[in-house]
N, C-alpha and C positions, 0 to 999 in steps of 0.2 A: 398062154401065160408068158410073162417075161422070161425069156431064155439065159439072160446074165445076172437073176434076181439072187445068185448065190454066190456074187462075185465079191469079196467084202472090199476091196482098192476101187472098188466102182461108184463115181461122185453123183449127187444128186444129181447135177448139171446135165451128166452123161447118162444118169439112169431116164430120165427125162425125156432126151431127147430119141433114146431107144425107145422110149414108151411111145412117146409121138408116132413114130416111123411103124410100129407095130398096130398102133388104132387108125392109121389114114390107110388101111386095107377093109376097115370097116367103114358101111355107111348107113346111114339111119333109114333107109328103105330096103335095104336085102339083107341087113343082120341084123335085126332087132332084140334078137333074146341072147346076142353073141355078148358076153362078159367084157366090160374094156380092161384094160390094162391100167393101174394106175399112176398117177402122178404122183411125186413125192417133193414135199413142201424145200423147196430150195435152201430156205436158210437155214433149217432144221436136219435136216435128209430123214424127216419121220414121214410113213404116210399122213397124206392126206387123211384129216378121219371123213367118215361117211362118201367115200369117194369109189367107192366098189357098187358100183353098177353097170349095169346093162346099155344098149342104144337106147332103148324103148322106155328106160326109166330116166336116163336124161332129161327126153324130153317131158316127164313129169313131174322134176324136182320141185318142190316147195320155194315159195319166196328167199324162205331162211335158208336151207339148204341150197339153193343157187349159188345168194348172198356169200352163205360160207366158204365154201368153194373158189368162189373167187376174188374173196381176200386173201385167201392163203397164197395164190396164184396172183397176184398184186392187181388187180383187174379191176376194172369198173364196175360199181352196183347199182350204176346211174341207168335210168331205161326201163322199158319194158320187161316184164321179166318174159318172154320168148327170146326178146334181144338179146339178155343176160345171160339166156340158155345157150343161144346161137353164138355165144362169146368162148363157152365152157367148150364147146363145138369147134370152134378154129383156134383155142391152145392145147384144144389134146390132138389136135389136127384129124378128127372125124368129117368123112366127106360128108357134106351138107346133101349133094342130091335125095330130090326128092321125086317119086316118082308116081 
């Protein structure tokens, strides 16, 4: 879990990019039921809703929930949706290897 999640002077910006740095130790082949850390909506600094998953549920998010996800995250919903997942995948900086 986020280690400065109790920090209240702590910006979305900067919560963010702790999150990143904390999920690019996961990867979607050797931790798949490991919990990610979540993003918190930048203009807001509320979580993300529905953004509390797993590796392994990433890659099973629904159309809409992808979607969601990555309008909050100002992201493209144009694509495939593996693509869209694989998007969700390099802004939480989850390593991609696949093995």
């Amino acid at each position: 879990m986020l280690i400065c999640a109790n920090l209240p002077s702590l910006n979305a910006r900067n919560h963010n990019s702790i999150v990143r740095t904390q999920n690019s130790v996961a990867s979607i082949s050797d931790k798949a039921s490991e919990e990610l850390d979540a993003l918190i909506n930048a203009q807001t600094a509320l979580p993300i809703l529905n953004f509390s998953f797993t590796v392994s549920d990433l890659k099973g998010m629904s159309n809409v929930h992808t979607n969601e996800v990555l309008l909050v995250l100002e992201l493209s919903t144009i694509e495939r949706l593996e693509q869209r997942q694989d998007r969700i995948c390099v802004a939480i900086e989850l390593q991609m290897s696949r093995v």
